[in-house]
C-alpha positions as CSV (number, residue, x, y, z in Angstrom):
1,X,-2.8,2.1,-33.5
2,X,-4.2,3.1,-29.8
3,X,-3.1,5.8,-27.8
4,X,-2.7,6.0,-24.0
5,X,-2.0,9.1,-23.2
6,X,-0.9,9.5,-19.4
7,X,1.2,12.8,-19.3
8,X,2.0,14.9,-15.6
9,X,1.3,18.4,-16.0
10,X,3.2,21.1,-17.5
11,X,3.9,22.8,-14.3
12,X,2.4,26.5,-14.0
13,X,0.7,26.4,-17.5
14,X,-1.2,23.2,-18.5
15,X,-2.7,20.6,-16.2
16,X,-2.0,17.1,-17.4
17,X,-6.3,16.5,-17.8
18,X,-5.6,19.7,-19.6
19,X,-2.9,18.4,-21.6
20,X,-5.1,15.3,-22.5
21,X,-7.9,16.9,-23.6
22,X,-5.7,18.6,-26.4
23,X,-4.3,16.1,-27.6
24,X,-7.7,13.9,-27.7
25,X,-9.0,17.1,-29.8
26,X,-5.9,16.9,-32.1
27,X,-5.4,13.4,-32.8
28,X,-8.9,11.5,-31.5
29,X,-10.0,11.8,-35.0
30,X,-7.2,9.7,-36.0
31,X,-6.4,7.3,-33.2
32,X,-8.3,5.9,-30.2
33,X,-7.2,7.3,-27.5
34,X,-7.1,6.4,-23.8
35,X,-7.1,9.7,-21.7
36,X,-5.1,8.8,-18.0
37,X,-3.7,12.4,-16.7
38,X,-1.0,11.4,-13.8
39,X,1.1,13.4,-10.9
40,X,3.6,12.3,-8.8
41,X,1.9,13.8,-5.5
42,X,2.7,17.4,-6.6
43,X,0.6,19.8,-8.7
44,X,-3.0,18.1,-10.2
45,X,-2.6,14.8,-8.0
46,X,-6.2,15.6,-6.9
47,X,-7.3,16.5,-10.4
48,X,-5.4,13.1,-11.7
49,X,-7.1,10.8,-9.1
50,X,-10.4,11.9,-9.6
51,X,-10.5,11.9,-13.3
52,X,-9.6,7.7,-13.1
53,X,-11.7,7.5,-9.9
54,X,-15.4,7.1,-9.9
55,X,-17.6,7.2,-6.7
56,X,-15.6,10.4,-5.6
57,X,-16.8,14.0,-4.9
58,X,-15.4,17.5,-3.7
59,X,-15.4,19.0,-0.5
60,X,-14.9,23.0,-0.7
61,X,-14.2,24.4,2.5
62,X,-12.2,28.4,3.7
63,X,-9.3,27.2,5.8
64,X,-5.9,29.6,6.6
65,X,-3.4,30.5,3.5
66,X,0.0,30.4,2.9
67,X,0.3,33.5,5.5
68,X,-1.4,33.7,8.7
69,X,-4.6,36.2,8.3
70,X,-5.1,35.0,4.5
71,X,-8.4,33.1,4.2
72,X,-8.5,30.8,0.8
73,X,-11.2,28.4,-0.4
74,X,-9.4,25.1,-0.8
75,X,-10.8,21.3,-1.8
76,X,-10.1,17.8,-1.0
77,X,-11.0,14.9,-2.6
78,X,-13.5,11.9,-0.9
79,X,-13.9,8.8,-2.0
80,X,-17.6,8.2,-0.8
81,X,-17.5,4.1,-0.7
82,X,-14.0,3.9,0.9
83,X,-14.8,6.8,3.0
84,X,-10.7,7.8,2.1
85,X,-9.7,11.6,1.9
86,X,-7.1,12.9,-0.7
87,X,-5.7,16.1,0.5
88,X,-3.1,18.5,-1.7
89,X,-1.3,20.5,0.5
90,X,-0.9,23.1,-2.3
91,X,-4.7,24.0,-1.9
92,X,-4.0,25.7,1.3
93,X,-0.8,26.4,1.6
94,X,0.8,26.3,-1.7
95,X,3.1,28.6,-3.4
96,X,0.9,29.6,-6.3
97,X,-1.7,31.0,-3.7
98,X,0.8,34.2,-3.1
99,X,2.3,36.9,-5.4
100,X,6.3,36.6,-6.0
101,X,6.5,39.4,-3.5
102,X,4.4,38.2,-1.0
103,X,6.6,35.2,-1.0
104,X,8.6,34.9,2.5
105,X,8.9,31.3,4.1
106,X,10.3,32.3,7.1
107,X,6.2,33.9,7.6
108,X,3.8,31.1,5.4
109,X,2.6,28.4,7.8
110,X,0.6,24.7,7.0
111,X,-2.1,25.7,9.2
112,X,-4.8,25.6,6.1
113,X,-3.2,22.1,5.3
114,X,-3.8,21.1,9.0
115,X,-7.4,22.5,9.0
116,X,-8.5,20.0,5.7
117,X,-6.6,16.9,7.6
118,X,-9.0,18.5,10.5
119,X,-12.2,18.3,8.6
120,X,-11.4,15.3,7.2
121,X,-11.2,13.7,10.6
122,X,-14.3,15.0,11.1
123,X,-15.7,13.3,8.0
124,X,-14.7,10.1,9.6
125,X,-12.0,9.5,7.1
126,X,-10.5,6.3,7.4
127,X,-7.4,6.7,5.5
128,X,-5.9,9.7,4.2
129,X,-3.7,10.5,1.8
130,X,-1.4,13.5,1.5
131,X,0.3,15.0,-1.6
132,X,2.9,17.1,-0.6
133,X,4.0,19.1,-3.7
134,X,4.4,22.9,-4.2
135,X,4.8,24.1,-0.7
136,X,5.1,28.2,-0.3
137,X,6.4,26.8,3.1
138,X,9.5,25.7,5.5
139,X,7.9,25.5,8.9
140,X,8.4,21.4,9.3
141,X,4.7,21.3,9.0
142,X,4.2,23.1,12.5
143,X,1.1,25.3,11.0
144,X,-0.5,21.7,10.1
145,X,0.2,19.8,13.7
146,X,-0.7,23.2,15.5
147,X,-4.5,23.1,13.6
148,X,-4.6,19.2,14.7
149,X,-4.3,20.3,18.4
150,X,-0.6,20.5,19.2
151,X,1.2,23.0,20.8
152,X,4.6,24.3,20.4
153,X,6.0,26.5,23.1
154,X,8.9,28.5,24.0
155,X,11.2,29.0,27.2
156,X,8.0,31.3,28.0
157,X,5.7,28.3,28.3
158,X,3.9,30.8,25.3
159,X,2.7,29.7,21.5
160,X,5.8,30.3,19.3
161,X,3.6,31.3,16.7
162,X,3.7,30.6,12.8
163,X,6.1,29.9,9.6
164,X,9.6,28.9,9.4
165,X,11.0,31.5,12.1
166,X,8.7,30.2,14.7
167,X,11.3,26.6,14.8
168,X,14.0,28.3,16.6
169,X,12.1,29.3,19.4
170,X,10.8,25.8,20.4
171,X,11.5,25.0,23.8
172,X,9.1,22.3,24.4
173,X,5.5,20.4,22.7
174,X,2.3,19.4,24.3
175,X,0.5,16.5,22.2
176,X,-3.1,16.5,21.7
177,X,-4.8,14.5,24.2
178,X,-7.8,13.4,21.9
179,X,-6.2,13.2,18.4
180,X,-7.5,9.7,16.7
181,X,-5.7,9.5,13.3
182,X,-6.4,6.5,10.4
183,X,-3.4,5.6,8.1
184,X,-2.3,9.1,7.1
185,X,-0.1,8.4,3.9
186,X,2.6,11.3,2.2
187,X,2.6,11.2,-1.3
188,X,6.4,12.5,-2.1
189,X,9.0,11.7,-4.7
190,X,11.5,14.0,-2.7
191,X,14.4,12.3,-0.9
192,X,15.9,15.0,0.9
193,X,16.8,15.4,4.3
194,X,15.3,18.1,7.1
195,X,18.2,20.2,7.1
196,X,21.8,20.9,6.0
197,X,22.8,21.7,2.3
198,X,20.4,19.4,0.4
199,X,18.2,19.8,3.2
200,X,14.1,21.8,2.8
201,X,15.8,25.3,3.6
202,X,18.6,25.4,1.6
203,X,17.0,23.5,-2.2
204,X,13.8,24.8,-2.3
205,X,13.6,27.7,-0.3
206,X,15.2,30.4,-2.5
207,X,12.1,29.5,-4.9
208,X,10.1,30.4,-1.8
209,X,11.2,33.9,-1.5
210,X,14.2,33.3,0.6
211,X,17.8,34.4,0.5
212,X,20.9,33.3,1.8
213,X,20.9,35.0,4.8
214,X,16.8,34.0,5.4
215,X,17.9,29.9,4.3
216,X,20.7,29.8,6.8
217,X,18.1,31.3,9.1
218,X,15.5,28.7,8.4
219,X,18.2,25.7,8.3
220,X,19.1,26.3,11.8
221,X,15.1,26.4,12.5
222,X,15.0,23.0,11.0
223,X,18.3,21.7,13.0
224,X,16.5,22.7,16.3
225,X,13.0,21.3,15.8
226,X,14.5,17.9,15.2
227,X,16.9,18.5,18.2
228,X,13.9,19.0,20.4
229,X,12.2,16.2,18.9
230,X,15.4,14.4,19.8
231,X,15.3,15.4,22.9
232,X,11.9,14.8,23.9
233,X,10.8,12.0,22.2
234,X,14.2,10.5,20.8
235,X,12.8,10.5,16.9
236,X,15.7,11.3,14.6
237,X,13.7,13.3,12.3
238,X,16.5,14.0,9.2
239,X,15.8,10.8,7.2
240,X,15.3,11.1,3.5
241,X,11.8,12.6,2.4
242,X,11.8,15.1,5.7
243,X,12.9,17.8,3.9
244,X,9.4,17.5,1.0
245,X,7.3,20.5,1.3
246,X,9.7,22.8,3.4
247,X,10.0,20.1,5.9
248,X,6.3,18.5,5.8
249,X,8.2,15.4,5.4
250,X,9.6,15.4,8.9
251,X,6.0,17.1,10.5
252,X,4.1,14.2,8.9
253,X,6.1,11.5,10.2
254,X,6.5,12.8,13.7
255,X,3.5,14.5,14.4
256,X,0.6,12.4,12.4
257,X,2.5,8.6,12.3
258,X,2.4,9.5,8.7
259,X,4.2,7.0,5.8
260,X,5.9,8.8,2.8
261,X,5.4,6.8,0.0
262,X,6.4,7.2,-3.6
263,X,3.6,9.6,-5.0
264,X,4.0,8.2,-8.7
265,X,3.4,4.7,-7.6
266,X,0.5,5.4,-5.0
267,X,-1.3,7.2,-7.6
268,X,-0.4,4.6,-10.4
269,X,-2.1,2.0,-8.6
270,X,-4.7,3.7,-7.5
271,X,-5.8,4.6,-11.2
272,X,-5.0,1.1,-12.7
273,X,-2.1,2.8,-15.2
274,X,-0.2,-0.4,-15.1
275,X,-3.1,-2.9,-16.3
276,X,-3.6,-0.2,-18.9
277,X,-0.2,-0.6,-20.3
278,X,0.1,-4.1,-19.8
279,X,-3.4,-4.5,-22.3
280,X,-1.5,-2.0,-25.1
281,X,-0.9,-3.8,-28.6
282,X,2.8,-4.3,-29.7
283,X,1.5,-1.2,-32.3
284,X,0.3,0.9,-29.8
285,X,2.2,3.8,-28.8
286,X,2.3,5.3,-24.8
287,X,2.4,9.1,-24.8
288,X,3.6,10.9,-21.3
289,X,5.4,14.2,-20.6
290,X,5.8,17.1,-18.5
291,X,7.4,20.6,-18.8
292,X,10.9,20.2,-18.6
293,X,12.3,16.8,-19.1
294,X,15.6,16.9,-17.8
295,X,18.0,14.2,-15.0
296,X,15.6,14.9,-12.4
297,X,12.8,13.5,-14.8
298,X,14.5,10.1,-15.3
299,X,14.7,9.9,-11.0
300,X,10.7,9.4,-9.2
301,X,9.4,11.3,-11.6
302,X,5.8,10.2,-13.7
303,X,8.8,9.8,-16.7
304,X,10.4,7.7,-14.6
305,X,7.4,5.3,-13.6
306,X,6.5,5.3,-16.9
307,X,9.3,4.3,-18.5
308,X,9.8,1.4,-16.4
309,X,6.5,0.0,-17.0
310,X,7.5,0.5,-20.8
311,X,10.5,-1.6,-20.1
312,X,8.2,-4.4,-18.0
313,X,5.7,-4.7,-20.7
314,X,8.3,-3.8,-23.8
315,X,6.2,-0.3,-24.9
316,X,7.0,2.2,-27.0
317,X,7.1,5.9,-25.4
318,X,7.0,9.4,-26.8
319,X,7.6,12.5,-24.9
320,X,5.9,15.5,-25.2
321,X,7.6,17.8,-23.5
322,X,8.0,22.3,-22.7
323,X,11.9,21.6,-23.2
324,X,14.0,18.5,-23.0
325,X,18.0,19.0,-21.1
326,X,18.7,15.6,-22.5
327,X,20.6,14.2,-25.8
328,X,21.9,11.3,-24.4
329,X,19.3,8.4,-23.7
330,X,21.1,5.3,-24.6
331,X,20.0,3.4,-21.8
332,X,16.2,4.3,-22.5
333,X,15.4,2.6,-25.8
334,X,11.9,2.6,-24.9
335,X,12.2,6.0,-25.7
336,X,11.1,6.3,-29.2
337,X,10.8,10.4,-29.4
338,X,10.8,13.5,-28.0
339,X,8.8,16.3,-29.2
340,X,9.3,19.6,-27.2
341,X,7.4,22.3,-27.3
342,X,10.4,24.9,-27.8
343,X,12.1,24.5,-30.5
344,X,13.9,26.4,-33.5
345,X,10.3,28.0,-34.4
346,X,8.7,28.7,-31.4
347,X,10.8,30.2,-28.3
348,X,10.2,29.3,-24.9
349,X,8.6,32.7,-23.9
350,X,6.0,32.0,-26.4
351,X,5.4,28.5,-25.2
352,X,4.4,29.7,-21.8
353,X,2.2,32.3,-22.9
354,X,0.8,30.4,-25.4
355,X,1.4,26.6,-24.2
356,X,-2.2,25.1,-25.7
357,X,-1.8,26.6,-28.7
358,X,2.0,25.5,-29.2
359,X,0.9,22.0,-28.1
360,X,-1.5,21.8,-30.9
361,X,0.7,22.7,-33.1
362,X,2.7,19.8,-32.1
363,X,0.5,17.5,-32.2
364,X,0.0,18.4,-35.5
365,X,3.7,16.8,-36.4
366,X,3.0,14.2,-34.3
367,X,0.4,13.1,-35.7
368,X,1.7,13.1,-39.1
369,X,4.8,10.8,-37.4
370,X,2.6,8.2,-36.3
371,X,0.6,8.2,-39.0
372,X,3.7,7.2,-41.3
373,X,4.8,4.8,-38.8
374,X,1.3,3.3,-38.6
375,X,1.8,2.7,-42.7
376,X,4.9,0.9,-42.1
377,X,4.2,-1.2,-39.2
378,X,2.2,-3.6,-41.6
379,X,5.3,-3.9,-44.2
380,X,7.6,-4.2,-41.1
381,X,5.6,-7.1,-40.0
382,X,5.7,-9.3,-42.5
């Protein structure tokens, strides 16, 4: 029995490279095992690609924060033969770069986002792609388009300035006159809109730092940038995927010709996942997971993916998973378990302050589950 092991990360405790490397300690003494960490454009896209990608390097530059005077050292990924650039927004302006109380969307801007797309261009990139994931921002991507040479100004005829309370206040936009972009493509499982009630603003910004009175704030920022986008360039800019990344989404699209693909799939291809399941044995088993499987899991999520590549290719999967929201799963019989790490013996306070060592402990069982089944499959076969 084989393993291929192709898990998203744990969100704010394990990476999924990290969560492969455990379990390769755990159980590569007992199975082969096929390490292929995945993302779905969000947190360790970068780390994902260039663990399956050879031929690629880092690029480590200082570029703007989350908020406006706060200097960060952020990364991209090249791909030297291609000459291709993979860019995570999170890097430079992502909400893990700020303490909970620094946390304020109407102030955090994209500019540090804009200035890697910028050196990139410089690089002689000639395609990009952009994950999208973990914003600390809601500014419609106006930090990243203002580093790439636009301007956004108010009745004034002056610079509106940064973050999510700068929208409001847009009267009119100058484009850049020498701005040559490749294919820029956005790496998003999102599908919300720009603004209203499932709009950027009003889903993901209280996890930004905002409240109600901030979100109404920023929605009607949102509602007036695409107005005078409207306006001046008659783009309706509330499709699905505008509101990703506090509005990126909508930015991307308007201000870089950007296409907002599925991050999951993009990334899947890229890293040959799909061969690799379709080469498994009937006795192999596919092991994938994140930190909280829940309805949202089963919908552009890596579980998602996954599991319908199980389905194509009639896999087996088991989920590893921080804590699992669903019982029923009739209509996934590729699932063959879930192991979480909460359970009846370990709470979930201890599993995030202790997630490796809970994981090993895991393992532990489930290594001891697929060792029986591995006894059986012989008897079962004939």
């Amino acid at each position: 029995m084989r393993l291929l092991v192709a898990p998203d990360s744990f969100k704010g405790t394990l990476s999924a490279l990290e969560i492969c490397q455990i379990i390769e300690a755990e159980l590569g003494h007992t199975f082969p095992i096929i390490s292929h960490p995945l993302a779905d454009g969000g947190e360790g896209t970068l780390e994902a690609i260039f663990t399956s990608l050879s031929n690629s390097q880092w690029i480590e530059l200082e570029v703007c924060g989350p908020l406006p005077k706060q200097r960060v050292k952020a990364k991209y990924l090249w791909l030297i033969e291609s000459q291709e650039a993979f860019i995570e927004m999170g890097q430079a302006s992502g909400l893990t770069l700020l303490k909970t109380e620094e946390r304020n969307p109407e102030l955090t801007t994209t500019y540090g986002t804009g200035e890697l797309i910028r050196h990139a261009l410089k690089q002689g990139a000639k395609k990009i792609y952009l994950a999208i994931g973990g914003s600390a921002t809601n500014d419609a991507g106006l930090g990243m388009l203002m580093a790439l040479g636009w301007q956004f100004l108010n009745k004034k005829g002056e610079s509106v300035g940064y973050g999510g309370q700068a929208l409001i206040n847009i009267d009119r936009l100058i484009a850049p006159e020498n701005l040559h972009l490749p294919p820029i493509t956005v790496l998003c499982d999102v599908t919300n809109p720009l603004y209203g009630e499932q709009g950027a603003a009003f889903v993901y910004g209280p996890q930004k730092g905002g409240d109600r009175p901030m979100l109404e704030r920023l929605d009607q920022g949102l509602r007036h940038f695409a107005a005078v986008i409207k306006k001046q360039y008659g783009m309706d800019l509330n499709f699905a995927g505008a509101g990703a990344a506090g509005g990126l989404g909508a930015g991307a699209k308007f201000g870089l010709d950007a296409t907002i693909e599925s991050g999951f799939r993009v990334i899947a291809s890229l890293t040959g996942l799909e061969e690799k399941i379709q080469q498994m044995a009937n006795g192999d088993r596919l092991i994938t997971g994140e930190g909280n499987f829940d309805q949202q899991s089963l919908q552009g999520k890596v579980i998602s993916g996954i599991l319908a590549l199980a389905k194509k290719y009639q896999r087996k999967v088991i989920i590893l998973a921080g804590n699992s929201q669903l019982t029923n799963l009739q209509n996934y019989p590729e699932i063959e378990k879930i192991i979480t790490l909460v359970d009846q013996d370990i709470s979930l306070e201890q599993s995030l302050k202790e997630p490796d060592s809970v994981l090993r402990k895991r393992c532990q069982s489930l290594r001891e589950y697929l060792q029986i089944e591995s006894l059986l499959k012989p008897s079962i076969e004939t």
